[in-house]
N, C-alpha and C positions, 0 to 999 in steps of 0.2 A: 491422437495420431493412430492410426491404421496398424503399425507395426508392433507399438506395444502400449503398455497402459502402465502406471503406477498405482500403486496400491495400499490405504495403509496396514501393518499389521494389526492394530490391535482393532480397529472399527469396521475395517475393509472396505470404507470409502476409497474410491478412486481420490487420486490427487492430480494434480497439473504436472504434465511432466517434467520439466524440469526444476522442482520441488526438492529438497530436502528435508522434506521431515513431513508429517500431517497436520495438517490447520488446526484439527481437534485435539492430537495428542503427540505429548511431548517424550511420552515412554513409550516409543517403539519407531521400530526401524519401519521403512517403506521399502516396496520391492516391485523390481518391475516382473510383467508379466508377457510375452510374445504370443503371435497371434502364428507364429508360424512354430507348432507341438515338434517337430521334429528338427535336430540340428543339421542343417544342407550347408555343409562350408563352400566357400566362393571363391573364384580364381583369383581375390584381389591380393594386395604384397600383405605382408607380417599381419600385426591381430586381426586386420578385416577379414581375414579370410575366415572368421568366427561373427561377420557382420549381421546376420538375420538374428543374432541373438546376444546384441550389441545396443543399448538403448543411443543410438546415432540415426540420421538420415544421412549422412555423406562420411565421407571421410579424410585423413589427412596420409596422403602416400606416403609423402618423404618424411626417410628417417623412422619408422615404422616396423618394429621387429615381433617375432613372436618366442613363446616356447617350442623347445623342439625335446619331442621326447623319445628315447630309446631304450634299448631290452638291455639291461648292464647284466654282465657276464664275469666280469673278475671283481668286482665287490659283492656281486650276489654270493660268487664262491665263497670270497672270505667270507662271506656272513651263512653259509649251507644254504642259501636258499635259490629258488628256482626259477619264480616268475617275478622279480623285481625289475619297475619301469621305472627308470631317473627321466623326471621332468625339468631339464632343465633352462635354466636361465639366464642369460649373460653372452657372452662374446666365445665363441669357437666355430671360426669360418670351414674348419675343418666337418664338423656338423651339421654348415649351414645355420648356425645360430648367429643372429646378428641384431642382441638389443644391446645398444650402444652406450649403455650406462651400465651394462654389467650387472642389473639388478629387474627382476618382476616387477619394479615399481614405473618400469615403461610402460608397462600394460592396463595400469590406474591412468596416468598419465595422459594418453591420447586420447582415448574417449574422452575422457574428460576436457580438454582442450579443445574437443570436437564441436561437443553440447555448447560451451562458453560460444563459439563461431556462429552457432545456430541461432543465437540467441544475440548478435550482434554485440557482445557485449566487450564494454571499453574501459572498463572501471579497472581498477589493479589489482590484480588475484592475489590470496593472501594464502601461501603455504606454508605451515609449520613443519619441522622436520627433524630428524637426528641424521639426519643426512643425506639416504638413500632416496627417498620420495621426494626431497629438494632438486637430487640431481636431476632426478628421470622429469622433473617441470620445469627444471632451467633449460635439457634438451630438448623439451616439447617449446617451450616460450622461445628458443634461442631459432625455432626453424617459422611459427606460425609469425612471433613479433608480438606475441600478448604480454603488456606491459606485467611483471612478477616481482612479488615481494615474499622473499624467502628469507625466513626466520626462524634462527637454531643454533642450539646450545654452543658456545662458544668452542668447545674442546669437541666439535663438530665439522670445524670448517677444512679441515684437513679432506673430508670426504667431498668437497662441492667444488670436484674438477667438470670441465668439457670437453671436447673436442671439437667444437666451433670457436669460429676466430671472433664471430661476430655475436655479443653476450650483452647488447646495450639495454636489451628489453629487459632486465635483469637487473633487483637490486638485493645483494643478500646483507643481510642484519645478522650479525651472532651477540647472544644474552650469556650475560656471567651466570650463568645458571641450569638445569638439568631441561629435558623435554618438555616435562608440564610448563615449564618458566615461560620457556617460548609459547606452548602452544596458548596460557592463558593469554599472555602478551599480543600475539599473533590473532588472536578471537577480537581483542577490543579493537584495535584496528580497523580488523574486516566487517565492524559495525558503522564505523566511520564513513561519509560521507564518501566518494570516490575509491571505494574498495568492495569487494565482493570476499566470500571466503569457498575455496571452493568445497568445503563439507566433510570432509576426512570419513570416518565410516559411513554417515548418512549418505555419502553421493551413491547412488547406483551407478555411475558409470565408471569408477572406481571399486564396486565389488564384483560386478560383472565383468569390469576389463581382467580383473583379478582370476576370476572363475575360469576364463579360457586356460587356465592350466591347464584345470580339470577336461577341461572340452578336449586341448589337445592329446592326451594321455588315453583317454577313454578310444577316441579316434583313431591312434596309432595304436592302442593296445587290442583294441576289438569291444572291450567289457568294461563294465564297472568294476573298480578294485576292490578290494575286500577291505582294505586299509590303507590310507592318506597320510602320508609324515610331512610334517611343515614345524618349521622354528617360528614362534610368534611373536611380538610386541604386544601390540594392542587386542590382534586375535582377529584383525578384520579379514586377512586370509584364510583364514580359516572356517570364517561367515560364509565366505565367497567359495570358500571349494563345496559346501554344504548346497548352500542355494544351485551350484551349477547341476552338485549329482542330482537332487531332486529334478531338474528340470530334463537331465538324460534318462532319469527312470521310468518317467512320464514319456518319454518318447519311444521307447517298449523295445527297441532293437539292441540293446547294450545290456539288459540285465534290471531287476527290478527293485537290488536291494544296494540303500545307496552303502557308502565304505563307512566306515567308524575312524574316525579323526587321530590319530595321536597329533598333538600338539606341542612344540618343546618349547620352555624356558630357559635361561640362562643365569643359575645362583650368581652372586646372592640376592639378585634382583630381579623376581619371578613373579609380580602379583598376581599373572592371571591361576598360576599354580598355587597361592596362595588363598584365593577367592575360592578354586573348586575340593580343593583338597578342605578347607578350615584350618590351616597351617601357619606358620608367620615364616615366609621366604622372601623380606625385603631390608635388607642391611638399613638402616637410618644412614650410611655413606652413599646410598644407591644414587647412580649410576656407578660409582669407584667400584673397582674390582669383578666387572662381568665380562666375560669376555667378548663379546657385542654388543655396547650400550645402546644401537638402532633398537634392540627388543626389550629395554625398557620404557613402558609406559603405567605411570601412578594411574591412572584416570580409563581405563580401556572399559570398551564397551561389554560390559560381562551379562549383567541382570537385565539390562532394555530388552522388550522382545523382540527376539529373529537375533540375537545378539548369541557371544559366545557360552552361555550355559543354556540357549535351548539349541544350538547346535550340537554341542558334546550331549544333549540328553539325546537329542530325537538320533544319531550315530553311537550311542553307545561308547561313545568317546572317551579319550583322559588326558590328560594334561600331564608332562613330564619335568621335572628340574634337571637341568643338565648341570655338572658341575666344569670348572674350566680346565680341567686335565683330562675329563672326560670329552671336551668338546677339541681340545687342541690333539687327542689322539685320533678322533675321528676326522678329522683334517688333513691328518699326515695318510691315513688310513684310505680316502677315498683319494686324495690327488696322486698318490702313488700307484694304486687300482686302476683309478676313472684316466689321468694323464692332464688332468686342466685345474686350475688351482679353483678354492673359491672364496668368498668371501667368508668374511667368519659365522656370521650368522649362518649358514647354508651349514655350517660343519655341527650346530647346534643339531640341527634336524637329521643329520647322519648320525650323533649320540643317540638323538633320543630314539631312531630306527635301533641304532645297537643294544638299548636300553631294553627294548620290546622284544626283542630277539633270544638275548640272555634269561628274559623272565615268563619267554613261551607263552608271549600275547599274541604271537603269528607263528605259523606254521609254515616248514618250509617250502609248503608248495602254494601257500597263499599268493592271489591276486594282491601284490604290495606297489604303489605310485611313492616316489621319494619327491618331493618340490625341493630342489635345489634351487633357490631363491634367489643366488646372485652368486657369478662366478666367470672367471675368463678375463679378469682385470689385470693380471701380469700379462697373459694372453694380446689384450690389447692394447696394450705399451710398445707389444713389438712393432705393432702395425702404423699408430697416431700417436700425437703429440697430447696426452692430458693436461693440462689448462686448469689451474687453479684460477676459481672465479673470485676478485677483489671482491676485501671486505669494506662494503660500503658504510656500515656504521658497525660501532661496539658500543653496546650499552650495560647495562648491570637491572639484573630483576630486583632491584630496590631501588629503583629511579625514578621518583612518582613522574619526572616530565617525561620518560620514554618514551612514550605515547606519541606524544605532541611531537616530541623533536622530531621520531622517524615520520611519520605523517607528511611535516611538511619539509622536511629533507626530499624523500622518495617523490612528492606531488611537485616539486620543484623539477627533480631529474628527467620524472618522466612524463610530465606534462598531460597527467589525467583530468 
């Protein structure tokens, strides 16, 4: 394709593009690469308008939101600092913000949905979740009609509302058990005959949709920031804001040096802070007791290359443990400031800004972007009716027939 190319990292073999991983090697990520060096946004509605730097050829209008980011002025104060941009994410029409799940995992979501179109493809997508990235593909599946199979932790399902009436492409599964439970579960499946998986880090159109943070921020800020605060799970956001600055730095008008990462976990279920620090911050109760179980993940992509420790190296990056009094005051802190609620994960990543602040890893007249990751969901209660989506099956991750029963439960429903 003309547009852009993939790439793997460790051999630098081109791959086919819509590929998930290299034919040759199975340790390291692939990346795409644009033929067009400079970002030109396009008049089109929400993420397209980041499309020259989008691995898609068309797009999907409706329902289609972006980041909107702006200069905060009363949490910069309480925090003494100057130039801090909240990028944020979620529902406030007052902003002009309108991704309709409340969370950045819209912005994975439709590219992704896109490439699957391109690709004619009819087989049943298989998304693992803790809840947020299930929502924002039962909103993409609930407007294209892409038959989904969304599977996730049972004390999950409380998160996998809609606001469509019409939810038939849609079958969600919750497991007696934590992330990994589903996400192993959720992989065999998507080996299965009549299923596809859509690739969770390895997709590129899920770290790219991701990266339009970054793109939006830079755009509305003028520059590249000096420092990136993001709450992570797996850490793939944080891939993706890496891979976006490198590609603004290389376009020579923003600034040449990309930002250094902070990244936040949430005790006592931190592995990724675990892995870079050599520390042990993962409770054997893990997920109990965090206060966003969406950002635990046993399994994240740390050591693969292009993955989250040659990110935090090549930025000069760290990784932060937030604790849960630490993150519940930073929640009270910005939605009293900022005026919009957020999700909890999102208040992780305002500790771990507050954490950097107290310990004079920024200064206060630093270039600082906040990703507010998901927010605006009391917000948009007022406006629509949220729709808890039926659970179509409950199973337990010690049910050697799991497999089979959902298989031919869901090929039954939805007639793949």
């Amino acid at each position: 394709m003309d547009k852009y190319s993939v790439k793997c990292l460790q051999c630098g073999e081109v791959q086919d593009p819509y590929s998930l991983a290299c034919s040759q090697s199975d340790d390291s990520l692939i990346r795409t690469y644009y033929s067009s060096e400079q970002l030109e946004p396009t008049d089109m509605p929400g993420i397209w308008r980041y499309y020259n730097w989008l691995p898609v050829e068309d797009i999907i209008e409706e329902g289609s939101g972006r980041t909107v980011t702006y200069k905060s002025e009363k949490l910069a104060s309480a925090l003494g600092l100057t130039n801090l941009w909240v990028a944020f994410n979620g529902y406030w029409p007052e902003k002009d913000a309108y991704l309709m799940t409340c969370t950045f995992k819209d912005l994975e979501s439709f590219p992704t949905m896109q490439r699957l179109r391109e690709q004619d493809e009819k087989r049943v997508m298989v998304v693992a979740s803790a809840g947020n990235t299930a929502r924002a593909f039962a909103h993409a599946c609930s407007i294209t009609g892409q038959p989904l199979l969304l599977v996730v932790p049972e004390e999950s399902a409380h998160r996998l509302w809609t606001t469509h009436d019409d939810n038939s492409s849609v079958c969600l599964v919750t497991v007696k058990g934590d992330y990994f439970d589903a996400i192993t579960l959720a992989g065999k499946i998507a080996a299965r005959d009549g299923f596809v998986n859509e690739g969770g880090a390895k997709n590129v159109a899920r770290r790219d949709g991701m990266g339009t943070v970054m793109l939006d921020a830079v755009l509305t800020s003028g520059n590249l920031p000096d420092h990136y605060f993001q709450a992570v799970g797996s850490g793939t956001g944080g891939i993706s804001a890496w891979e976006a600055s490198m590609r603004l730095a290389a376009d020579g008008r923003f600034g040449n040096t990309v930002p250094k990462l902070h990244l936040g976990q949430s005790l006592p279920c931190a592995p990724l802070y675990s892995l870079w620090k050599g520390s042990d911050a993962v409770d054997a109760a893990c997920p109990d007791g965090i206060y966003d179980d969406v950002l635990f993940n046993r399994k994240p992509p740390f050591a693969v290359k292009g993955g989250v420790k040659d990110a935090l190296e090549a930025t000069d990056g760290d990784i932060y443990a937030v604790s849960k009094q630490e993150a519940a005051d930073a929640q009270e802190l910005f939605e009293s400031s900022e005026g919009i609620d957020l999700i909890p994960a999102a208040a992780v990543a305002v500790a771990t800004l507050m954490q950097a602040v107290e310990a004079g890893k920024v200064k206060a007249d630093d270039r600082i972007v906040l990703n507010i990751t998901g927010g605006g969901q009391k917000r948009l209660a007022e406006d629509y009716e949220l729709k808890l989506l039926p659970v179509f099956l409950s199973v337990s991750a010690d049910d050697e027939d799991a497999e089979d029963r959902i298989v031919t439960a869901v090929m039954e429903k939805l007639g793949a």
